[in-house]
C-alpha positions in Angstrom: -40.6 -10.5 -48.9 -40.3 -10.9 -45.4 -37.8 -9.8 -43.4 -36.8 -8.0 -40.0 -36.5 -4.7 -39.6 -32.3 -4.2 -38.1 -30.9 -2.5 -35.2 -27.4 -1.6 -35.0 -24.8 0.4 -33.0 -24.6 2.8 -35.9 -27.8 2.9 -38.6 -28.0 -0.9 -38.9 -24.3 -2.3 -39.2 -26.1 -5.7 -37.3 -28.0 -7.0 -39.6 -30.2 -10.2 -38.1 -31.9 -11.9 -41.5 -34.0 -14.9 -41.0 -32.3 -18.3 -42.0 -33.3 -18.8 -45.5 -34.0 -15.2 -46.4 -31.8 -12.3 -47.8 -31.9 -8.4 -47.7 -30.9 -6.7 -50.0 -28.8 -2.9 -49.0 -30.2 -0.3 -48.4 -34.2 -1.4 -49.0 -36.5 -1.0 -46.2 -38.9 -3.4 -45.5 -41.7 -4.1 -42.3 -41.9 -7.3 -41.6 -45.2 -8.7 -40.7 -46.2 -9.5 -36.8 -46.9 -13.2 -37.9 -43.1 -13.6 -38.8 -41.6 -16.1 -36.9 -38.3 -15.2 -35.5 -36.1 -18.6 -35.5 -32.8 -18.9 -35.8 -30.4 -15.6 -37.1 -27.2 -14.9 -38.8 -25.6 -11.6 -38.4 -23.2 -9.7 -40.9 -20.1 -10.0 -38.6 -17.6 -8.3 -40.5 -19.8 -4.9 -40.8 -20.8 -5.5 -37.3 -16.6 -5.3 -36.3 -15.8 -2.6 -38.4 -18.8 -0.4 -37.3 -17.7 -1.3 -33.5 -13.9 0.0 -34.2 -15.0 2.7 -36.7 -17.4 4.7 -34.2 -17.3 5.4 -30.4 -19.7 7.3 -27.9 -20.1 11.2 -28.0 -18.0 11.2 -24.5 -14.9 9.0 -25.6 -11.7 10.5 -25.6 -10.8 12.1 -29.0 -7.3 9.6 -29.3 -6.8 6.3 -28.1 -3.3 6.1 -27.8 -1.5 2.8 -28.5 1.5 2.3 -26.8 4.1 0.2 -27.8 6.7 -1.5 -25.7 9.5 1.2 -25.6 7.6 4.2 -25.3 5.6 1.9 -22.3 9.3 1.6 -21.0 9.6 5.3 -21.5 6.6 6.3 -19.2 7.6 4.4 -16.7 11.2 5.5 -16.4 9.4 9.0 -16.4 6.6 8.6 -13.7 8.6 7.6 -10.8 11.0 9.2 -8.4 14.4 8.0 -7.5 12.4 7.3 -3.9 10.5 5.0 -5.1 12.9 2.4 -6.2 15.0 3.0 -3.0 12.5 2.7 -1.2 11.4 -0.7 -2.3 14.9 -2.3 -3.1 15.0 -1.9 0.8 12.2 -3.4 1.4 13.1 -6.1 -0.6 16.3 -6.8 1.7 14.4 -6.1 4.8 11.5 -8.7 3.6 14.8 -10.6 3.3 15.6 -10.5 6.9 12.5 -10.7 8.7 11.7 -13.9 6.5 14.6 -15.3 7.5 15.3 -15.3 11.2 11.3 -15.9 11.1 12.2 -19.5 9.3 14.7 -20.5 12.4 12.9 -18.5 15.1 10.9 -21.3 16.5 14.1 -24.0 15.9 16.1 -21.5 17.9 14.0 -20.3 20.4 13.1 -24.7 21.3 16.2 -26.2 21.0 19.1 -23.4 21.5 17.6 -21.5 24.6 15.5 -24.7 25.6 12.4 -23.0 26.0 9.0 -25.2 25.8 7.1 -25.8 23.5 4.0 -24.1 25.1 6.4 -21.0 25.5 7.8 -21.1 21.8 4.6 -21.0 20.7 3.3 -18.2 22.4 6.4 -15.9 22.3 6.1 -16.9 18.3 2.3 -15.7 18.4 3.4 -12.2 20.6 5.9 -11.7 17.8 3.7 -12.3 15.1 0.6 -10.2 16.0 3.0 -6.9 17.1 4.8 -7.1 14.2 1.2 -7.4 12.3 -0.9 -5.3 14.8 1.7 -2.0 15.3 1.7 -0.9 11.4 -1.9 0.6 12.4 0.4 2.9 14.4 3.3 3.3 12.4 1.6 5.0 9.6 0.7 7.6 11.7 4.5 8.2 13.1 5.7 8.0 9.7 2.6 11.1 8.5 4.1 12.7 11.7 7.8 12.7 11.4 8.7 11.7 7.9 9.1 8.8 5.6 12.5 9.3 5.7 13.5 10.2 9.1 11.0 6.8 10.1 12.8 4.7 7.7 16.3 5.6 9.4 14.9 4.5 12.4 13.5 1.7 11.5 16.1 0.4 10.1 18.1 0.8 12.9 15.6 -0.6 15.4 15.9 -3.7 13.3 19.1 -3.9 13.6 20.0 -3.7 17.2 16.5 -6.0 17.3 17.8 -8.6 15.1 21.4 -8.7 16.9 19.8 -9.0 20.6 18.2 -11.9 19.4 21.2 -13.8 18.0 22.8 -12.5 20.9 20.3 -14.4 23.2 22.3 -17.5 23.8 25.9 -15.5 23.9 28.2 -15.6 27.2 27.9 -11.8 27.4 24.2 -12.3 28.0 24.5 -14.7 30.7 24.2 -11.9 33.6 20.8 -11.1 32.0 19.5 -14.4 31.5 20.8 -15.5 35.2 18.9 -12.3 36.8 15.9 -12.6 34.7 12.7 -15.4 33.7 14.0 -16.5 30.1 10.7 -16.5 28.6 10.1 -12.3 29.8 14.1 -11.7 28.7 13.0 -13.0 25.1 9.7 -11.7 25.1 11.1 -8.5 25.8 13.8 -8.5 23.1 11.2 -9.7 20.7 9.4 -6.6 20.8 12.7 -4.5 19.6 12.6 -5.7 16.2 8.9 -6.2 15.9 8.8 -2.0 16.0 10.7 -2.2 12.6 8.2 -3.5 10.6 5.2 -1.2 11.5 7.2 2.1 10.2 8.6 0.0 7.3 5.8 -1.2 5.8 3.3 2.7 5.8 7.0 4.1 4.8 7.6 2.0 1.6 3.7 2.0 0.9 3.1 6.0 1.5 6.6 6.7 -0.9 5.2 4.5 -3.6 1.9 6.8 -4.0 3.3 10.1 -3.3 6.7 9.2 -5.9 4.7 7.6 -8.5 2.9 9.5 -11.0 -0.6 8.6 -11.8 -0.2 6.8 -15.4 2.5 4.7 -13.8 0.6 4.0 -10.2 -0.6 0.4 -10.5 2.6 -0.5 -12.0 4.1 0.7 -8.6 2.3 -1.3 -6.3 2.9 -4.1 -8.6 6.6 -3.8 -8.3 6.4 -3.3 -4.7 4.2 -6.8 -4.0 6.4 -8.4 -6.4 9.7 -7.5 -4.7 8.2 -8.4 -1.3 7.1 -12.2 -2.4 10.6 -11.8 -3.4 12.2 -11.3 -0.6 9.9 -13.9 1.3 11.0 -16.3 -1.2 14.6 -15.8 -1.0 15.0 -15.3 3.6 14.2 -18.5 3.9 16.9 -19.9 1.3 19.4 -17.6 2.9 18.6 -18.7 6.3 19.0 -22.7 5.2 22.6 -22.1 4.0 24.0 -19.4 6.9 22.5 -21.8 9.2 24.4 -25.0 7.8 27.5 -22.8 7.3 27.4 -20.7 10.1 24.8 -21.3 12.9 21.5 -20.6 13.8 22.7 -17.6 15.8 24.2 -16.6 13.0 21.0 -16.1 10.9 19.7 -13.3 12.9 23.1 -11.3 12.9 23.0 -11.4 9.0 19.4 -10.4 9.1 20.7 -7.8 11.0 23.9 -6.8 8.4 21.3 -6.4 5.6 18.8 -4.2 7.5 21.9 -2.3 8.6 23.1 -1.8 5.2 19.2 -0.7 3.9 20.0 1.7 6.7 23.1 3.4 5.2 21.3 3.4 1.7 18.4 5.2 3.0 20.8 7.6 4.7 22.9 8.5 1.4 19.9 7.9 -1.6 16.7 8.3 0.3 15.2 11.9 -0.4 11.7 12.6 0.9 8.9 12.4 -1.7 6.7 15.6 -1.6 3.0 15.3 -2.2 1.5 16.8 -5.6 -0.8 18.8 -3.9 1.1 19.8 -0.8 3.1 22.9 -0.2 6.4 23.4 1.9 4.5 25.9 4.2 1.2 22.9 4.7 4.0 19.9 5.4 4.9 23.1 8.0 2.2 23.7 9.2 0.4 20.2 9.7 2.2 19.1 13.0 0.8 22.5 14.7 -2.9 22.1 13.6 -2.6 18.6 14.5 -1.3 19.6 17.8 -4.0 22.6 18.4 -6.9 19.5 17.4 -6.0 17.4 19.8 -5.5 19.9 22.7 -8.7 21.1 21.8 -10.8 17.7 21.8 -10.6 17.9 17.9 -12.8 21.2 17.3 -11.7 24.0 15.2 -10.9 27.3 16.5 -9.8 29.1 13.7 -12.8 30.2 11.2 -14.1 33.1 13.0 -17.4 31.7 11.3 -17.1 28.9 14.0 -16.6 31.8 16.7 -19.8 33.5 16.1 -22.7 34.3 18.6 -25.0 32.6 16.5 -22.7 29.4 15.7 -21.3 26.2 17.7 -17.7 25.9 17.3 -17.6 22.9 14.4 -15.8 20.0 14.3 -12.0 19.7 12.2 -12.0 16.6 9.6 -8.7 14.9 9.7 -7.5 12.8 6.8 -5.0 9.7 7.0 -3.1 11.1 10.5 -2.7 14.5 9.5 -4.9 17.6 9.2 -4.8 17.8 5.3 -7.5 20.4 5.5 -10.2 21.7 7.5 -14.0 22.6 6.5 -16.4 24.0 9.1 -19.8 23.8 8.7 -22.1 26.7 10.8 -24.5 25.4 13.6 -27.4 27.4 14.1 -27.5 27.8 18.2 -31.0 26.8 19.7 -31.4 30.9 20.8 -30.9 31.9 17.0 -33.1 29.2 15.4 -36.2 30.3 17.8 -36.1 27.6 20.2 -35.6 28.8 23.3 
């Protein structure tokens, strides 16, 4: 009888049998090179059972299936009461920049009568600070805290947001008499646009630190999601405060919201602590930090780097901080014989 000899996962579970032929278990058989291999069937239901029956050598001992509540469970477990703070004010201050941002260009053309050539680039000024300066911001926030950076944030936004419905206000009329309209805007527009750049590292940097690992992805699912959210529902909120209300009105509810994100983050807000991270390091980081830079970023403090034989080596620095510091020995030209 001719037939081919199987290969399996496990000591032939696939079984490929020529069409018209049958094996019968457990008898081995070589099949002769003149066979023609044509079309095969395969013993599907050994083929499933061997696959969910047997794993690799290096695959965890449990697979643990999870059902919905004990899913529920883990995540109510892995994160900090920072985490959702932190990104229910982001959602409200996603709120407020999307909506004075939907009545920005309306108000800046047709309240303050600016032109269209100088809407358009006091909208693009706006747009690339407020896009540009988070580079910075996550630095500040490494520096000074996520909480201490939120605070003032939040209030940056606030007095940013009110100066700008403010714009077209008699009170304001010294200002606008004294100065070009177009540098008086531009000006005020770069208040608010500092709110942004410490928001956005902030609510980021808290969602890894006060999220455990299991639960991570999770995190920065729910903190996209309530962003879209808030981009969704500015602009709605702008439509009916400006029919109700005024367009100058937008921005000084934009800047109610922020200011009451501000007064949540005072009260609720309490600083997530890395993992790894000790009181004295979160101490001690601003000093190192301080001794790199004044010493063009070379480490002074491994007597290793201080000997006769050695060049002082230079500190790695990790995300804006000096998380730790590894020098390497340089041979001097003296010690390695060349010179």
């Amino acid at each position: 009888m001719n037939c081919l000899p199987l290969k399996s996962i496990q000591k032939a579970t696939l079984r490929l049998v020529p069409v018209g032929h049958s094996v019968k278990a457990g008898l081995p058989c070589e099949p002769k090179k003149s066979v023609y291999l044509g079309r095969f069937r395969y013993n599907r239901a050994g083929f499933l059972r061997a696959v969910s029956a047997r794993r690799p050598r290096d695959a965890p001992c449990e697979v643990r299936r999870l059902s919905g509540m004990n899913r529920l469970r883990e995540i109510r477990a892995g994160f900090e009461p920072a985490f959702w703070i932190a990104n229910v004010t982001e959602l409200f201050e996603r709120l407020s920049y999307y909506g004075q941002s939907a009545v920005l260009a309306i108000f800046l053309h047709e309240s303050l009568r600016l032109s269209a050539q100088q809407t358009g680039s006091l909208m693009g000024a706006f747009g690339f600070a407020v896009w540009f300066l988070p580079v910075l911001g996550g630095s500040l926030a490494d520096r000074f805290g996520f909480r201490n950076s939120l605070l003032f944030a939040y209030l940056i936004l606030t007095l940013g947001y009110f100066l700008m419905g403010s714009l077209a206000s008699a009170w304001m009329a010294p200002l606008r008499d004294r100065l070009p309209l177009y540098w008086l805007v531009f000006a005020v527009l770069m208040v608010p646009a500092l709110g942004p750049s410490l928001v956005k590292p902030t609510v980021a940097g808290t969602t890894a630190r006060a999220s455990s690992e299991v639960v991570r992805s999770i995190g920065y699912s729910i903190y996209y999601t309530l962003v879209n959210v808030g981009g969704m529902l500015g602009p709605i909120v702008a439509y009916f405060v400006r029919n109700s209300l005024g367009i100058e009105n937008v921005f000084r509810v934009s800047a109610v919201f922020v200011f009451a994100m501000f007064w949540v983050t005072l009260l609720f807000y309490r600083e997530p602590s890395r993992p790894d991270e000790t009181p004295a390091a979160r101490m001690m980081a601003p000093i190192l930090w301080s001794v790199a830079i004044g010493s063009n970023l070379r480490c002074h403090c491994d007597p290793r780097a201080l000997a006769p034989g050695a060049k002082r080596s230079r500190m790695k620095v990790r995300s804006g901080c000096c998380d730790w510091i590894e020098p390497q020995v340089v041979p001097s030209p003296r010690s390695r014989g060349e010179g």
